[in-house]
C-alpha positions in Angstrom: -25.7 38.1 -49.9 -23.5 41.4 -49.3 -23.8 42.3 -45.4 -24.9 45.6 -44.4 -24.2 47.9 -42.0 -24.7 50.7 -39.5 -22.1 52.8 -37.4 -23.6 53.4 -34.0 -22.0 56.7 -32.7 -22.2 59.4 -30.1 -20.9 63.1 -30.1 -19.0 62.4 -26.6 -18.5 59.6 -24.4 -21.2 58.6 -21.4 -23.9 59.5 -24.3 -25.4 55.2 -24.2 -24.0 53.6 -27.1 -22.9 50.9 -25.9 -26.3 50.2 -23.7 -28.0 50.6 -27.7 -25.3 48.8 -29.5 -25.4 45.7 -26.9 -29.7 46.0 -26.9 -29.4 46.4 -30.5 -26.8 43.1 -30.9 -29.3 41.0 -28.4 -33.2 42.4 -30.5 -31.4 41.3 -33.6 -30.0 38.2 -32.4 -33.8 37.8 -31.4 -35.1 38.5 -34.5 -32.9 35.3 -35.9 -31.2 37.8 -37.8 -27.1 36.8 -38.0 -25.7 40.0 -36.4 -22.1 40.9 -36.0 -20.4 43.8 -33.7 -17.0 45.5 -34.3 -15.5 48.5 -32.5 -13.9 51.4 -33.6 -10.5 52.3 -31.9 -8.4 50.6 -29.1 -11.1 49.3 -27.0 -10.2 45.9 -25.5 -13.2 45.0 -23.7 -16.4 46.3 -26.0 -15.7 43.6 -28.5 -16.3 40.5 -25.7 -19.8 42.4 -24.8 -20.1 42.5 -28.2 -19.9 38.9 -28.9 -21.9 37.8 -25.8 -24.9 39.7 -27.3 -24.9 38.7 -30.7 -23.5 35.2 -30.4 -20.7 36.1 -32.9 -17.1 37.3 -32.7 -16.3 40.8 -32.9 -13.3 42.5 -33.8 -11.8 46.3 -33.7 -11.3 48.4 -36.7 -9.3 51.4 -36.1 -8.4 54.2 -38.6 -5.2 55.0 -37.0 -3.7 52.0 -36.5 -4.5 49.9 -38.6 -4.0 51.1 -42.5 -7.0 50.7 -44.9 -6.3 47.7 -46.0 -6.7 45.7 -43.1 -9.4 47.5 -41.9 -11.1 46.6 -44.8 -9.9 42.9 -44.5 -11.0 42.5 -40.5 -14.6 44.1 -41.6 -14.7 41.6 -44.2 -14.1 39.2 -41.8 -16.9 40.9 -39.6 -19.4 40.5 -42.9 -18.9 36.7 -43.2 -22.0 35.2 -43.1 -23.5 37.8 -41.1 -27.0 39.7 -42.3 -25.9 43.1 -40.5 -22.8 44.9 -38.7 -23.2 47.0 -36.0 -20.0 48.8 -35.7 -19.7 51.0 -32.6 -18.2 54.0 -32.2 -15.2 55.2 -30.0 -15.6 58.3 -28.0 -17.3 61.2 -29.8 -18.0 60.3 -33.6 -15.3 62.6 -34.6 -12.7 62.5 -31.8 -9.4 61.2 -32.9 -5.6 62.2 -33.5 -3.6 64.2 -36.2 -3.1 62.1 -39.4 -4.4 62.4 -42.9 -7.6 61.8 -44.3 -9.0 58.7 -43.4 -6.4 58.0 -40.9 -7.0 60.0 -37.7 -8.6 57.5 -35.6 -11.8 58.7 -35.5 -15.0 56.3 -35.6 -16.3 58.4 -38.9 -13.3 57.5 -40.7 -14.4 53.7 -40.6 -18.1 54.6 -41.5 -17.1 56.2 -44.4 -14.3 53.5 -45.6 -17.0 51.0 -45.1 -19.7 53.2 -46.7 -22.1 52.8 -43.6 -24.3 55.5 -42.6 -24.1 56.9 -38.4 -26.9 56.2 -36.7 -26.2 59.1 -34.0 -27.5 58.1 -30.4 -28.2 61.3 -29.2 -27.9 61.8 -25.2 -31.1 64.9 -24.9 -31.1 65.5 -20.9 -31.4 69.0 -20.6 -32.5 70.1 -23.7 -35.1 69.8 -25.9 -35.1 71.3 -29.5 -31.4 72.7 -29.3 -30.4 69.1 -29.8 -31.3 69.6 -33.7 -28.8 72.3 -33.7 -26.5 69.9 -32.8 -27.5 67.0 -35.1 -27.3 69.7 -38.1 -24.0 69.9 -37.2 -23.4 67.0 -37.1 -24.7 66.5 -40.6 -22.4 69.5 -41.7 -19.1 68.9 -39.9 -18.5 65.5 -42.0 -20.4 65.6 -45.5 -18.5 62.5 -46.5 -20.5 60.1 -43.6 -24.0 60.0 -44.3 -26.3 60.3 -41.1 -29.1 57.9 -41.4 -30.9 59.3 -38.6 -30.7 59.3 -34.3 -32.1 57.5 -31.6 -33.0 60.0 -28.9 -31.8 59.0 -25.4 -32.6 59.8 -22.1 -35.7 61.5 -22.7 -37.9 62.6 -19.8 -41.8 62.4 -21.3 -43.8 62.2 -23.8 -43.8 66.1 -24.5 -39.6 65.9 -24.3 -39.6 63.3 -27.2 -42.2 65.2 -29.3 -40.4 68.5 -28.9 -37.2 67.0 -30.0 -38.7 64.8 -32.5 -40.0 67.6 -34.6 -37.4 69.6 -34.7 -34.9 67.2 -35.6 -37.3 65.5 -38.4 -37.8 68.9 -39.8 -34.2 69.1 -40.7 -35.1 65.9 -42.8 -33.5 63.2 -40.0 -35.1 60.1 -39.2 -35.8 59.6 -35.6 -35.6 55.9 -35.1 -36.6 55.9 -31.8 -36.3 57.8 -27.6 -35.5 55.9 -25.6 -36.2 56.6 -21.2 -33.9 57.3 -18.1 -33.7 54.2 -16.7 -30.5 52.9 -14.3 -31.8 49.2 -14.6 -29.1 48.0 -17.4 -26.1 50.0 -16.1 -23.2 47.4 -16.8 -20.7 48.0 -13.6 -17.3 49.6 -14.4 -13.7 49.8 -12.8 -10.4 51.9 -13.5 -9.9 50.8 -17.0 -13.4 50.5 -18.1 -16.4 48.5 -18.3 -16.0 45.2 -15.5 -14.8 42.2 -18.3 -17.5 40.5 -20.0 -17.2 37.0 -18.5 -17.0 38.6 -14.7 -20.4 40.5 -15.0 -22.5 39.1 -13.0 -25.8 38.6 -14.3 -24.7 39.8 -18.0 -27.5 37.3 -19.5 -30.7 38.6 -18.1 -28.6 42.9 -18.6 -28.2 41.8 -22.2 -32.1 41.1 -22.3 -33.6 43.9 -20.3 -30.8 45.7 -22.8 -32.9 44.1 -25.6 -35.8 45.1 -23.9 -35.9 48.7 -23.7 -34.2 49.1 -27.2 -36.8 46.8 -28.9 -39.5 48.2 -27.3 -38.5 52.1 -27.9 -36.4 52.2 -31.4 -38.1 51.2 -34.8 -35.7 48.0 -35.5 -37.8 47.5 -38.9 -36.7 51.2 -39.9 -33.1 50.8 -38.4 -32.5 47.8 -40.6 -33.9 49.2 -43.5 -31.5 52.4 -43.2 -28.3 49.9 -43.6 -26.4 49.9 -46.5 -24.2 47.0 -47.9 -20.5 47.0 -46.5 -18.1 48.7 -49.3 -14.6 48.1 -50.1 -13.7 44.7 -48.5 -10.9 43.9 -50.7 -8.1 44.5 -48.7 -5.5 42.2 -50.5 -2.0 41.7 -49.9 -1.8 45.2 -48.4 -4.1 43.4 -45.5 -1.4 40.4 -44.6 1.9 43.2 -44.7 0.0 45.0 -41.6 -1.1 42.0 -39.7 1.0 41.4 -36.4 2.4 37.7 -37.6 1.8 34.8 -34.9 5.2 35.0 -32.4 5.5 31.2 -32.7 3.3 27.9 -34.1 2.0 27.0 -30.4 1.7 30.3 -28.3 1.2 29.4 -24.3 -1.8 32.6 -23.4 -2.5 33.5 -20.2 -6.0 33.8 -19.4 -8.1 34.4 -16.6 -9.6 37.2 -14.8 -6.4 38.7 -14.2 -5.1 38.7 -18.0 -7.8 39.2 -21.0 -6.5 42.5 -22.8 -5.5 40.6 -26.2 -7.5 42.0 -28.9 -9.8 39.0 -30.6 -7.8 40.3 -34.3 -4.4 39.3 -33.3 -6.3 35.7 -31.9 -8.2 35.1 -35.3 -4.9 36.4 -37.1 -2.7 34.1 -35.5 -4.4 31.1 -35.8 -5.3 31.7 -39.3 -1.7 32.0 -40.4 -1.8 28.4 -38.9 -0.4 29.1 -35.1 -1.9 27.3 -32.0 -3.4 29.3 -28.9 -2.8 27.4 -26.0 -4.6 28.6 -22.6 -2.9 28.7 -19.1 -4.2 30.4 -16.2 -1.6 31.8 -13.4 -4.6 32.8 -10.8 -5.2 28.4 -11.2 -1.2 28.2 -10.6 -0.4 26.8 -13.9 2.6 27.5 -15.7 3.1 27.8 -19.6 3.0 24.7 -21.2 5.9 23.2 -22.0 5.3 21.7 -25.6 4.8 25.4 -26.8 7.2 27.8 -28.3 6.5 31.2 -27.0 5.0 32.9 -24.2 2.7 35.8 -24.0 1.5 37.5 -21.0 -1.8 39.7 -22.1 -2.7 43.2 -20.1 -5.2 42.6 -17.7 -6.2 43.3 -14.0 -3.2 42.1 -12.1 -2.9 44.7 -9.3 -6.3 43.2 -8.5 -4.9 39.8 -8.2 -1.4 40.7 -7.4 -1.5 38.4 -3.8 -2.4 35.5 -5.2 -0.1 35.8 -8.2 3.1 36.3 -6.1 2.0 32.9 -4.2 1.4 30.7 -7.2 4.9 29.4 -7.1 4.3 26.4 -9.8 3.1 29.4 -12.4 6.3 31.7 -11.3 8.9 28.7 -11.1 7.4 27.5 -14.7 7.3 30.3 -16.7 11.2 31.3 -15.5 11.6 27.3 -16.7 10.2 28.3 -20.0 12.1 31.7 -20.2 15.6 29.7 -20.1 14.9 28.5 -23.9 12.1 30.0 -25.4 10.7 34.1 -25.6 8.3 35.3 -23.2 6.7 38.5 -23.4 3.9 40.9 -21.7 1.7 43.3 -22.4 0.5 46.1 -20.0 -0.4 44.0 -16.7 1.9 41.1 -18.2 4.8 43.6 -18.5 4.3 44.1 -14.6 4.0 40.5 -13.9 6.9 40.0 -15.4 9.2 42.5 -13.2 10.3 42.5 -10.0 7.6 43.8 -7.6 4.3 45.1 -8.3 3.0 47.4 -5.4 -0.6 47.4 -5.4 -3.5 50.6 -4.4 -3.0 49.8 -0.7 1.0 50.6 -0.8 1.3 46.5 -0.4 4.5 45.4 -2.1 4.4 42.0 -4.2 7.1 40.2 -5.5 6.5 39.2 -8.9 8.6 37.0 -11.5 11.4 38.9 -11.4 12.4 37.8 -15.0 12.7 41.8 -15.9 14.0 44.3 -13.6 11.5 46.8 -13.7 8.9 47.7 -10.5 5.6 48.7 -11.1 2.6 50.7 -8.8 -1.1 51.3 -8.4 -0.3 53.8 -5.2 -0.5 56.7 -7.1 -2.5 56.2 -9.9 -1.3 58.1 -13.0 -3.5 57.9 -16.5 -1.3 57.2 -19.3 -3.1 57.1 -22.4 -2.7 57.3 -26.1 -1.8 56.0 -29.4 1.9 54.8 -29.8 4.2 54.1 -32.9 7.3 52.0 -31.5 10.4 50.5 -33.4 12.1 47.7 -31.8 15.6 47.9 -30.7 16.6 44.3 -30.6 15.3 40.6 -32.7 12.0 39.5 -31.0 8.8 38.2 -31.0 7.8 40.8 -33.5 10.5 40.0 -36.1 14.1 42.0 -36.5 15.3 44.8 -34.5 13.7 47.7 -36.3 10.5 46.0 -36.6 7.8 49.6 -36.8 4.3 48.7 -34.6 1.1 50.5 -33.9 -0.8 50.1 -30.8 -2.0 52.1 -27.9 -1.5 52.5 -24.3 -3.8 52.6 -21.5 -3.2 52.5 -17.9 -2.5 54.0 -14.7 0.2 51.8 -12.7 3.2 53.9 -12.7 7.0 52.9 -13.0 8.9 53.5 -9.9 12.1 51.8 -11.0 12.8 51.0 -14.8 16.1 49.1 -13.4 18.9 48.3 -15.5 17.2 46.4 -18.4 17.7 47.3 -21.9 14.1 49.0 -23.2 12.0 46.8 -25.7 11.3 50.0 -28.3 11.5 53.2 -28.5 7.9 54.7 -28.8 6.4 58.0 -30.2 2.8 59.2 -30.4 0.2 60.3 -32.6 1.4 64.3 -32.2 4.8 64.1 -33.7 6.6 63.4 -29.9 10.6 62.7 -30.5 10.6 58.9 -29.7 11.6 57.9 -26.3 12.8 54.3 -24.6 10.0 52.2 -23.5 9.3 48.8 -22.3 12.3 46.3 -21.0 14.3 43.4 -22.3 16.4 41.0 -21.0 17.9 37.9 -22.6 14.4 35.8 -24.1 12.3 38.2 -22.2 10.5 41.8 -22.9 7.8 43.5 -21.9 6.1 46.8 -22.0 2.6 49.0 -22.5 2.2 49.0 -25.6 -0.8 46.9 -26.3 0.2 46.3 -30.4 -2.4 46.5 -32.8 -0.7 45.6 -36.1 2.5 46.9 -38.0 3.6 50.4 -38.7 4.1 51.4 -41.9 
């Protein structure tokens, strides 16, 4: 049987879809109905929510990045053996970048490649029927993605809902649902985002009040009927030219609370081209394992941790062991790791493994944000020097000292920018922002 979907979207962020994708992932699950979740755009933390709700893996699938092809081949990969996919959106539904048709970024780019109608949730505090003005343009602004109709949220009373209701049904819109103000499933956030998945306290019984209020104020019967089967799967060999290939056959991870930004697609990717993931955790003082071949240093929260990594002397001491004979590399909070000193949001200076000479800080926080388009400059864990990647960037530690390294890439953006040096690399070691998302083309 052909999956089905739905793209759950907003017109800004803060509007609750994740609260009704994550109540809509647990009712389903419920229901015994095999639901999967994927996210739209460079969100690195959604997707584990995702999965803790539903019980199955979710993966992102973004417009810009990724070309057509493998977004096709990672939804396909969503689809298996799954009744329904929820795909949420990023941001507003049609926020993105520059790029051509199709390719901009935006969430309604991959509802329309997949063929999946929006269902719009609709934030309506402070208004009542004006919010029909804004679903009929909704409706108008994007012909191409059909709206299969809005869950109303936020709403105040009984005579809020029914004055919104009618106004937006007599457009010819479903209303699947209205869902109350409440503030008793607000999942806690930090700098970057939503607080990680696995250290949310509690994040079984807020997945169930999520199911809760959703199931008891949206329609599911209606939402599921509104689905329509996934559409162009087939993204053939176009689909393996844009997939990051593994860096080695057994990769040494880091993972722990201080490192988890490695998008679940690279992890599936990897190890179905045959490579072994093999867990370490520097916060436990472990260092890379010794029988693997490479060593990768995910983004994470390490300014958090950043005492208790300069004192883990067996991790620090192994992993510049490792770095002797065999690549290393980082990502975002691996890239600082990796340098000589991280300072952290008190102005405390940590030493950290020194194997790069850049020096990193959370003093002055700075927001640096954005897709990026990077060549390499030298042979590396991503293939030859020239190699073209897509990924995106997101954080606010700042570089104080870039040292005398050579950089990793040099890096554009999504508006045209002349490319510039980024990242470092020294000997088997590099390092840099970027969090890669698959290859450039």
């Amino acid at each position: 049987m052909t999956a089905r979907g739905l793209l759950v979207a907003a017109i800004r962020s803060g509007s609750g879809k994740t609260t009704v994708t994550l109540g809509l992932l647990r009712a389903l699950a419920r229901r015994g109905i095999a639901v999967s979740g994927a996210k739209c755009g460079p969100d690195y933390i959604d997707p584990a929510f995702h999965a803790a709700a539903s019980g199955r893996a979710s993966l992102n699938l973004d417009s810009w990045a990724m070309p057509p092809a493998l977004v096709a081949d990672l939804a396909a990969r969503s689809a298996e053996g799954a009744d329904l996919v929820i795909a949420e959106g990023l941001m507003g539904l049609f926020d993105g970048v520059p790029g051509a048709p199709g390719r901009t970024g935006a969430s309604a780019d991959v509802g329309v490649a997949l063929g999946v109608p929006a269902v719009l949730v609709l934030d309506v505090s402070g208004q009542s029927q004006s919010a029909a003005a804004v679903v009929a343009g909704v409706r108008a602004y994007r012909p191409d993605l059909r709206l299969a109709g809005v869950i109303l949220n936020r709403v105040g009373s009984e005579r809020h809902t029914r004055l919104v209701g009618e106004a937006i049904r007599a457009l010819g819109v479903d209303v699947f649902g209205a869902i109350p103000r409440t503030n008793d499933v607000v999942l806690p956030e930090r700098h970057l985002g939503l607080v990680q998945a696995e250290e949310t306290a509690g994040l079984e019984a807020i997945l169930e009040r999520m199911a809760d209020l959703v199931g008891g104020h949206v329609d599911l019967d209606r939402l599921i009927a509104a689905a329509a089967p996934l559409a162009g799967l087939d993204g053939g060999a176009d689909a393996g030219a844009a997939r990051v290939a593994p860096p080695g056959q057994r990769i040494a991870v880091a993972r722990d609370a201080a490192f988890t930004f490695l998008y679940p697609h690279l992890v599936s990717g990897w190890r179905a081209a045959g490579a072994e993931i093999v867990p370490f955790s520097p916060l436990a003082d472990e260092a890379p394992a010794e029988d693997c071949d490479v060593c990768w240093l995910p983004g994470g929260y390490p300014e958090l941790h950043a005492g208790r990594i300069a004192a883990a002397g067996r991790f620090l001491g192994g992993l510049a062991h490792f770095a002797e004979t065999r690549p290393v590399h980082g990502e975002c909070g691996g890239y600082m790791v990796l340098g000589r000193t991280l300072t952290d949001a008190t102005g405390t200076v940590h030493a950290m493994a020194g194997l790069l000479d850049v020096a990193t800080s959370f003093e002055k926080r700075r927001m640096h944000l954005g897709y990026r388009a990077v060549t390499t400059t030298a042979d590396g864990v991503f293939g030859p020097a020239g190699t073209a990647l897509k990924g995106h960037e997101f954080h606010y530690a700042t570089v104080i000292d870039a040292g005398r390294d050579a950089p990793f890439a040099l890096a554009g953006d999504a508006y045209g920018s002349a490319p510039v040096p980024t990242g470092s690399r020294r000997g088997r070691v590099s390092g840099t922002f970027f969090h890669v998302i698959a290859r450039g083309s």
